[in-house]
MMTF fields as JSON, N, C-alpha, C and O atoms, coordinates in Angstrom:
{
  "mmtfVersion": "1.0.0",
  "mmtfProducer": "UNKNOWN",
  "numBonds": 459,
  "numAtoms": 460,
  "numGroups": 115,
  "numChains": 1,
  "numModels": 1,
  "chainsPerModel": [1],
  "groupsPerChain": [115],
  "chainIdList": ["A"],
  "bondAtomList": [4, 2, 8, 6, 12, 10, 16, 14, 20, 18, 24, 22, 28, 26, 32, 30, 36, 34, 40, 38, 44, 42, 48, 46, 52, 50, 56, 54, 60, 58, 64, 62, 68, 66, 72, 70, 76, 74, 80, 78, 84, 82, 88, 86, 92, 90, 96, 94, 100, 98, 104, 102, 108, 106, 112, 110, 116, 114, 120, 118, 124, 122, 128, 126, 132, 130, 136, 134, 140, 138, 144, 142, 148, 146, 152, 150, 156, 154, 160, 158, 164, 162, 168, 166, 172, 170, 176, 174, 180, 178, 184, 182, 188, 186, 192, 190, 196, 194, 200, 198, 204, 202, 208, 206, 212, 210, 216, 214, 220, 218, 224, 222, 228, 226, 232, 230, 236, 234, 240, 238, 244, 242, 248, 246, 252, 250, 256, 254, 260, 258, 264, 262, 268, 266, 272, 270, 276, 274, 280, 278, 284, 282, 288, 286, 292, 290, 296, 294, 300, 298, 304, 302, 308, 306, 312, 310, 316, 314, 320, 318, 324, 322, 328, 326, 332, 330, 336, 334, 340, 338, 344, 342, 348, 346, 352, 350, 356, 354, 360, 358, 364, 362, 368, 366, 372, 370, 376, 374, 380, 378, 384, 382, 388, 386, 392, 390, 396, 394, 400, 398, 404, 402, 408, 406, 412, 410, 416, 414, 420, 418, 424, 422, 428, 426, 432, 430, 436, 434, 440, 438, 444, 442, 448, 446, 452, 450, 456, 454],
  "bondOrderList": [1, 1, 1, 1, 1, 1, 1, 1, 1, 1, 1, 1, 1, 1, 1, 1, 1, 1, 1, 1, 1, 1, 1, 1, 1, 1, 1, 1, 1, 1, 1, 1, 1, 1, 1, 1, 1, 1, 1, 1, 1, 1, 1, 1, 1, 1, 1, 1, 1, 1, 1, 1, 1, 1, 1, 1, 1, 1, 1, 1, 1, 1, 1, 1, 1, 1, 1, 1, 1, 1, 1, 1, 1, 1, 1, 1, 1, 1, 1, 1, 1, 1, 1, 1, 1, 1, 1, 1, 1, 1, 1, 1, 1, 1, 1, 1, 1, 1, 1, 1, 1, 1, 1, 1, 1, 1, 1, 1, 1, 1, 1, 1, 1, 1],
  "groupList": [{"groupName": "UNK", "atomNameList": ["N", "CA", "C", "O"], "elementList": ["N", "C", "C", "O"], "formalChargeList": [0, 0, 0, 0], "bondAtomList": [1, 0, 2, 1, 3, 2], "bondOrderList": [1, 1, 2], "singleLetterCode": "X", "chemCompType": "L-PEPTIDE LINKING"}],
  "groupTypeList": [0, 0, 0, 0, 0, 0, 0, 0, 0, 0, 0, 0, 0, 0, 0, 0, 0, 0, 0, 0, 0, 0, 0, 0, 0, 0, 0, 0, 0, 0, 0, 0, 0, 0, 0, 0, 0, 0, 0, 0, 0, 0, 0, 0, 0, 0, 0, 0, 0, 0, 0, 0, 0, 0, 0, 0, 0, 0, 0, 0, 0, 0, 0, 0, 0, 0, 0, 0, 0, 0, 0, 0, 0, 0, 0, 0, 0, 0, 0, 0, 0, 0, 0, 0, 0, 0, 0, 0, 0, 0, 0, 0, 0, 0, 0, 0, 0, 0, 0, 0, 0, 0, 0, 0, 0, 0, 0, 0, 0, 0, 0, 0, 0, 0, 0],
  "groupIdList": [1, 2, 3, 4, 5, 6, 7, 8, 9, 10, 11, 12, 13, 14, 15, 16, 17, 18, 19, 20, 21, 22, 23, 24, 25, 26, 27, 28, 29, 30, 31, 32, 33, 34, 35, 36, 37, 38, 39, 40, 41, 42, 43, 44, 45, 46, 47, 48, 49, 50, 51, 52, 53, 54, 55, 56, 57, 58, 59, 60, 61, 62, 63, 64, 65, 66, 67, 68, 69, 70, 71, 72, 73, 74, 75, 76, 77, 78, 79, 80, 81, 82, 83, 84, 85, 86, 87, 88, 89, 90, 91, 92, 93, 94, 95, 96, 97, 98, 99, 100, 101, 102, 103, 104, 105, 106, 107, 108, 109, 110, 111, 112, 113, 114, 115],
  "secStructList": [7, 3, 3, 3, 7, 6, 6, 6, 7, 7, 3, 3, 3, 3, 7, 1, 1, 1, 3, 3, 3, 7, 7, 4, 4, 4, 3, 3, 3, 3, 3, 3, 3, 6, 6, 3, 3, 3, 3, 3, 3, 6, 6, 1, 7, 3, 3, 3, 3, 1, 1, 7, 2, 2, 2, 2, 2, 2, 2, 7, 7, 1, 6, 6, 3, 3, 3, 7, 1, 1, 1, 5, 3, 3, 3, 4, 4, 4, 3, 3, 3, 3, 3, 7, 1, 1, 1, 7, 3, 3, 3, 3, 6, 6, 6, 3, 3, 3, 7, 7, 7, 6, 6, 6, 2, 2, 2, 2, 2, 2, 2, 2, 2, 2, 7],
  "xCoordList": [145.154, 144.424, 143.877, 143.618, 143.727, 143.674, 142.548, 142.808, 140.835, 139.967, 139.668, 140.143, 138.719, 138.566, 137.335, 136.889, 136.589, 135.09, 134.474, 134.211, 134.229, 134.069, 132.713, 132.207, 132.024, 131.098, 131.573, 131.221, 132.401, 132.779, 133.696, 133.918, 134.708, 135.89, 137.337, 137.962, 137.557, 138.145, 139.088, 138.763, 139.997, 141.186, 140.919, 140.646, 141.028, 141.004, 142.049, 142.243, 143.268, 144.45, 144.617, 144.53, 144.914, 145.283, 146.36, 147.33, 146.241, 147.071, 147.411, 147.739, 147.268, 147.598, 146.162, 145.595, 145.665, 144.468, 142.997, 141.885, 143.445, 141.915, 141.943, 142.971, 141.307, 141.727, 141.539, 140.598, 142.578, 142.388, 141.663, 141.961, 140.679, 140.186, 140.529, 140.315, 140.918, 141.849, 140.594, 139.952, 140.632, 139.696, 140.806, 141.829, 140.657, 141.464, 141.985, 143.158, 140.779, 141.767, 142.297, 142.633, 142.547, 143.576, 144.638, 145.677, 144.887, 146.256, 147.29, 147.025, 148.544, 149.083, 149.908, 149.934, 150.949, 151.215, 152.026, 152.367, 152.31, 152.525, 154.084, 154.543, 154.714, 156.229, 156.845, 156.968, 157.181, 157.879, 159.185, 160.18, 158.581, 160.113, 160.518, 160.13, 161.613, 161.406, 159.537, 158.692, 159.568, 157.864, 156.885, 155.697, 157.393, 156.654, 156.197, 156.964, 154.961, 154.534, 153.965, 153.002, 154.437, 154.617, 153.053, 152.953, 152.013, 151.103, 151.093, 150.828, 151.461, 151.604, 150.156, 149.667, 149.484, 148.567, 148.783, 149.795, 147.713, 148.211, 147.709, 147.237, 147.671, 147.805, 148.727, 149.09, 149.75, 151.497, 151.576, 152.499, 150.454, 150.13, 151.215, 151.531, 151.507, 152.065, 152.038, 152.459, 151.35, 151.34, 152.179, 152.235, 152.602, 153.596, 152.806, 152.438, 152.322, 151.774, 152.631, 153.71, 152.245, 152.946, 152.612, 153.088, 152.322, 152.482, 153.171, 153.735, 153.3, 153.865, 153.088, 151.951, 154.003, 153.297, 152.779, 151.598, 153.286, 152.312, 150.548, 149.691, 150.324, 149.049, 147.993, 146.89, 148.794, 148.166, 148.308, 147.205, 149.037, 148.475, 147.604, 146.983, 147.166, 146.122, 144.987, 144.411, 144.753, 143.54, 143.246, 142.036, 144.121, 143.502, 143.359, 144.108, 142.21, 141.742, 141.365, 140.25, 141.679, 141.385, 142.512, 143.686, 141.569, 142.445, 143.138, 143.957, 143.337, 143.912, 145.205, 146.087, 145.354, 146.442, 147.528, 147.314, 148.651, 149.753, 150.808, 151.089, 151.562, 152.756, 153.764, 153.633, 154.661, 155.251, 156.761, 157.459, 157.41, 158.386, 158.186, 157.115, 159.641, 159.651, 158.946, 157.852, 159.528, 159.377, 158.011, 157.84, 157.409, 155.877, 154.907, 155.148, 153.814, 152.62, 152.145, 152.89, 151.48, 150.938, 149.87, 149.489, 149.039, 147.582, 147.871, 148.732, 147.17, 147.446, 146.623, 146.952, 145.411, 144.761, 145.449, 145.108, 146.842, 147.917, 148.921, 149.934, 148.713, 150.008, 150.431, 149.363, 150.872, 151.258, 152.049, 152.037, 152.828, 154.268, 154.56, 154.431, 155.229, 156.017, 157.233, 157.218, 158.434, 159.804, 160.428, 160.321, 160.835, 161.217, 162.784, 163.28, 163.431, 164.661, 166.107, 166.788, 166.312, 167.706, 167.012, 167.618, 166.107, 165.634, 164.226, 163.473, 163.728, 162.079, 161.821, 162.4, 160.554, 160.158, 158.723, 158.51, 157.782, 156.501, 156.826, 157.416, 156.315, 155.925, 154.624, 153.603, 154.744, 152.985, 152.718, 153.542, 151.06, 151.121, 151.699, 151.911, 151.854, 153.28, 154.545, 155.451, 154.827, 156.55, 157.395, 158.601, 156.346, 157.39, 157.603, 156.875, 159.009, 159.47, 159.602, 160.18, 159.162, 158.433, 159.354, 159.334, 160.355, 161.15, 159.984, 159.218, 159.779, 159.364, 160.461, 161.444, 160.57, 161.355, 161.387, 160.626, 162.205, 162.583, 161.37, 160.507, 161.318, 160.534, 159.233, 158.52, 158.968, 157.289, 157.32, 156.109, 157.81, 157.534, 156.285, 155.423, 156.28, 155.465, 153.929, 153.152, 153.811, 152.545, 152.037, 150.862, 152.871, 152.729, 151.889, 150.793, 153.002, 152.626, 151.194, 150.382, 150.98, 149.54, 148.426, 147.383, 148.688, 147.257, 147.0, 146.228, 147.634, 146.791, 145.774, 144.996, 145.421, 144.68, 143.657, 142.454, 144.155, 142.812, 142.171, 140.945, 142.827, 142.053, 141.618, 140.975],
  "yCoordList": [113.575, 112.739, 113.598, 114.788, 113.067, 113.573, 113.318, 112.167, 113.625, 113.338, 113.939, 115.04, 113.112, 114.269, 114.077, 113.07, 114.844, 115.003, 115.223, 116.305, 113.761, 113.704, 114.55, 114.517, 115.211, 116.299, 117.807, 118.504, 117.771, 119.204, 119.34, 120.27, 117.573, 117.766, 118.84, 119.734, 118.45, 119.574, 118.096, 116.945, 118.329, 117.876, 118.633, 119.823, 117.906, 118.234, 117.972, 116.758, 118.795, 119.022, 119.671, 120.816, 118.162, 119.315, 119.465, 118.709, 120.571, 121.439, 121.857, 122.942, 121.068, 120.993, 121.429, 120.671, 122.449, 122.827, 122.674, 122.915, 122.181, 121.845, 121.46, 120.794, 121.51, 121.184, 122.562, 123.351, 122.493, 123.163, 122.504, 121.343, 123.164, 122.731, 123.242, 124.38, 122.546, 122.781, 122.419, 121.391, 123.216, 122.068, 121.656, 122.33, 120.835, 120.032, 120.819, 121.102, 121.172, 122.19, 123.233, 123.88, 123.745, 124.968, 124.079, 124.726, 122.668, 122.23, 122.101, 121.113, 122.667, 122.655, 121.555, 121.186, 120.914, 119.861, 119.284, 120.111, 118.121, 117.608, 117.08, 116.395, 117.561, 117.506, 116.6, 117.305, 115.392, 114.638, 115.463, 115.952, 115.324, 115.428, 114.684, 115.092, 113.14, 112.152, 111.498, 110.883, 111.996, 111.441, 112.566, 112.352, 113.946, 114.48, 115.168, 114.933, 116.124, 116.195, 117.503, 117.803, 118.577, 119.773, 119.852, 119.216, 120.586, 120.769, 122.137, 123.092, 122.286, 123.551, 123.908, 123.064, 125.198, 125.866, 126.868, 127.278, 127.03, 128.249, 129.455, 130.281, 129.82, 131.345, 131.298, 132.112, 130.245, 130.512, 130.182, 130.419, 129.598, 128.927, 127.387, 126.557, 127.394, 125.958, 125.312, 125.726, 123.949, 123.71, 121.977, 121.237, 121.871, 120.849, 119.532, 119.761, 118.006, 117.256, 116.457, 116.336, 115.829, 114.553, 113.673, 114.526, 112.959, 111.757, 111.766, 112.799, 110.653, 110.405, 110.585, 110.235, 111.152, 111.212, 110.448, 110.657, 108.877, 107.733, 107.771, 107.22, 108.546, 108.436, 109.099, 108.635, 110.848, 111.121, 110.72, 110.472, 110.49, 109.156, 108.429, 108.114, 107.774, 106.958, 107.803, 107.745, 108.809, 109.608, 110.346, 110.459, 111.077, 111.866, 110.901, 110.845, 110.07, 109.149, 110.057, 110.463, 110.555, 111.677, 111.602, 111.61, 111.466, 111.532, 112.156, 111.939, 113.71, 114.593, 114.719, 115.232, 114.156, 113.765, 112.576, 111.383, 113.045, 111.768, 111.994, 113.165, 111.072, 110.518, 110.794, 110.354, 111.581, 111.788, 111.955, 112.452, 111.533, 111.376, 110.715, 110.444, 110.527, 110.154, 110.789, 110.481, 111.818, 112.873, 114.06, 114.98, 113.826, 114.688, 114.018, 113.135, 114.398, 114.356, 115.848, 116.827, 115.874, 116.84, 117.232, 116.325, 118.322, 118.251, 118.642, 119.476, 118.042, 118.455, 119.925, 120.904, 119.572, 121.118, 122.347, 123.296, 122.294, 123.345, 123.277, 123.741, 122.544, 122.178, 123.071, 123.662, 123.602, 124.416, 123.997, 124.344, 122.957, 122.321, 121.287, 121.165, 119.967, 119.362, 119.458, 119.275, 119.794, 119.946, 118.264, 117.172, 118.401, 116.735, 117.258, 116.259, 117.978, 118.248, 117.743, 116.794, 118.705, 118.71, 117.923, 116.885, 118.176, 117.772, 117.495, 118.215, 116.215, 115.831, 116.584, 116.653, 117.69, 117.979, 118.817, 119.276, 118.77, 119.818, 121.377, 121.649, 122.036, 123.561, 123.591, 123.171, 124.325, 124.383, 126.07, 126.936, 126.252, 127.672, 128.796, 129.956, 128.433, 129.539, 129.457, 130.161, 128.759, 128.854, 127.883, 127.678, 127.182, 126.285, 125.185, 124.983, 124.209, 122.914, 121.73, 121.828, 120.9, 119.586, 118.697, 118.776, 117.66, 116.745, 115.654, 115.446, 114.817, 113.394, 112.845, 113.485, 111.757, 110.857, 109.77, 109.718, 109.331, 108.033, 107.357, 107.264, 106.528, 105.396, 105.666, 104.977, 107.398, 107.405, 108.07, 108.207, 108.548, 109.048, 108.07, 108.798, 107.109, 106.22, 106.728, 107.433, 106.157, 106.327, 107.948, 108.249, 108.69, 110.055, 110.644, 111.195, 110.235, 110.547, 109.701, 110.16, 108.404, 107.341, 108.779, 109.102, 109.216, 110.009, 111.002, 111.729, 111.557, 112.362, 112.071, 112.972, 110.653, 109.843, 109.543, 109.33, 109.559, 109.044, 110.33, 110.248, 111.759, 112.971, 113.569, 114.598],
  "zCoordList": [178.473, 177.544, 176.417, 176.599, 175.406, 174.056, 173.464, 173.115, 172.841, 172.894, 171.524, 171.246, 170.438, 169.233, 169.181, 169.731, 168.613, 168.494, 167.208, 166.683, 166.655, 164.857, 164.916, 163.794, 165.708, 165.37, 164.55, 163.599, 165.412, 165.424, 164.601, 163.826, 164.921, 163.522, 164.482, 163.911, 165.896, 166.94, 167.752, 167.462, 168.544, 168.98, 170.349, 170.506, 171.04, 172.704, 173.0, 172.932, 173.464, 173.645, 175.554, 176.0, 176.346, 177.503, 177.942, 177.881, 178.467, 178.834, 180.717, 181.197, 181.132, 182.652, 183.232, 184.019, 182.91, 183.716, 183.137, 183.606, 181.939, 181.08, 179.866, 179.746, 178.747, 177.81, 176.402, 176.328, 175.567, 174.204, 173.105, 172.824, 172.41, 171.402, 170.009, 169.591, 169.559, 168.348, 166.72, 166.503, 166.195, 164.689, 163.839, 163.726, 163.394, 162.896, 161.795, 161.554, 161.073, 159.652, 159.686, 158.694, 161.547, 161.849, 161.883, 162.016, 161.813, 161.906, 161.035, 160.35, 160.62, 159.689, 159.001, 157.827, 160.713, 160.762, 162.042, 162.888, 162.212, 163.729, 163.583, 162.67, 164.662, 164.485, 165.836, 166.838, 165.988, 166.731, 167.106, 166.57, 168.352, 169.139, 170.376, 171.471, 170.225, 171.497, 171.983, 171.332, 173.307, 173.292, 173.223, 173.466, 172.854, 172.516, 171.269, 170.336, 170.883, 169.95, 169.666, 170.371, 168.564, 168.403, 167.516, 166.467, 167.976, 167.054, 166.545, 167.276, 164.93, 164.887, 164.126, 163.376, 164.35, 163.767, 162.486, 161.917, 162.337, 160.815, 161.518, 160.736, 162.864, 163.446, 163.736, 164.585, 163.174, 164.288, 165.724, 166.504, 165.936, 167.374, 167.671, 166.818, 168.789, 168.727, 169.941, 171.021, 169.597, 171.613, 171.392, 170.41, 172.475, 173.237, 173.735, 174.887, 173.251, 174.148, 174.438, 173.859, 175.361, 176.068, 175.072, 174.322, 174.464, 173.25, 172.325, 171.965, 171.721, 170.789, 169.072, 168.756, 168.302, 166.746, 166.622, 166.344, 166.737, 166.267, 166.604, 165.914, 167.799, 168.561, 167.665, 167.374, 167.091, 166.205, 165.257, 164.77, 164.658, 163.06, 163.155, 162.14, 164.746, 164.895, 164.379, 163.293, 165.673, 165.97, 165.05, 164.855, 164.195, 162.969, 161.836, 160.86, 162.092, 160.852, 159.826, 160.156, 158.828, 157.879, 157.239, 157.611, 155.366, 154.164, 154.07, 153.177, 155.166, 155.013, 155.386, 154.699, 156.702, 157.644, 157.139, 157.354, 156.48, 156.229, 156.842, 157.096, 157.192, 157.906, 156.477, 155.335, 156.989, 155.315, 155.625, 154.741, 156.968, 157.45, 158.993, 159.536, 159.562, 161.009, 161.585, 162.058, 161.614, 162.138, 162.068, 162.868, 161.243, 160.872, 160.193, 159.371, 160.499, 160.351, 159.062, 159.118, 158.478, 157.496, 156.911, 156.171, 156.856, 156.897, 155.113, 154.833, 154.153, 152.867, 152.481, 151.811, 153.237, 152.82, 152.758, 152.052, 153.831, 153.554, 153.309, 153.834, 152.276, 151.034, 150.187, 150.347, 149.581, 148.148, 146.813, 145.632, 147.711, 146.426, 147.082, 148.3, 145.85, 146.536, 145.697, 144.48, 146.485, 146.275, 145.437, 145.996, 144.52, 144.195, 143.726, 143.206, 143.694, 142.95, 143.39, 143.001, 144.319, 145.114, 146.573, 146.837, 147.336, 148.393, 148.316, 147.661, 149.123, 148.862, 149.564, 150.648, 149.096, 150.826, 150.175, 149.053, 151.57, 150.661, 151.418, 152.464, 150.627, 150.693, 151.266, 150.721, 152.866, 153.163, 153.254, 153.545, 152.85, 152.427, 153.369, 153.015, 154.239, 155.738, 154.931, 155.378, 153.84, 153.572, 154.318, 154.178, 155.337, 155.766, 154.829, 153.857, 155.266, 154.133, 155.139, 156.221, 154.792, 155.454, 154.734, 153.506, 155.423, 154.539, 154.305, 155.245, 152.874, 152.88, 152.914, 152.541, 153.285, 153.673, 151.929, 150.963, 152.158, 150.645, 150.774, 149.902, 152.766, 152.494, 151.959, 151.229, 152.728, 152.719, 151.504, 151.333, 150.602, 149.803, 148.492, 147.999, 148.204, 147.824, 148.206, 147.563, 149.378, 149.903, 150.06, 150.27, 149.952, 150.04, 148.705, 148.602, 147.664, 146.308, 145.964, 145.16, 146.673, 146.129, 146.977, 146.409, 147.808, 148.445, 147.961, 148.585, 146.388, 145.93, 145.455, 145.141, 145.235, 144.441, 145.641, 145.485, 146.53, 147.443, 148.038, 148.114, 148.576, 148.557, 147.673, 147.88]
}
């Protein structure tokens, strides 16, 4: 079970024997895979949950957090670029490339306006 704590602004992540506490703005971005869900960090950390992406789209209610493909979730605070040329996709400050998708691209581009 997955628990967040709008005090602290932290993600309770467990892990078979207890739980990880994660803060939210170490998160870089959240990567679907089947029913599970890749949380990657900006120490290069990466942990494995049993849920589904959709759950966190719920739970990270924050301007920060967009759905910007099937497949990922994206914290903008570690954004750098967005790619519009040959391929949609953002640049997050690690160098990694994040596809947007056609559909979401809309709503992607409206949330610069709302962060």
């Amino acid at each position: 079970m997955q628990t967040i704590q709008e005090t602290k602004k932290m993600l309770g992540i467990s892990d078979g024997t207890g739980y990880s506490f994660i803060v939210l703005d170490d998160i870089l971005f959240l990567k679907a895979d089947n029913c599970y869900t890749e949380i990657h960090l900006t120490n290069g950390k990466k942990y494995t949950v049993v849920r589904l992406i959709k759950y966190f789209e719920e739970v990270l209610q924050s301007p920060w957090f967009i759905r910007i493909h099937q497949s990922y979730v994206v914290n903008m605070k570690h954004m750098s670029r967005y790619l519009n040329k040959d391929h949609q996709a953002v640049e997050l400050n690690n160098g990694a490339l994040i596809p947007v998708s056609r559909s979401r691209k809309k709503n992607f581009l409206a949330s610069f306006i709302r962060a």
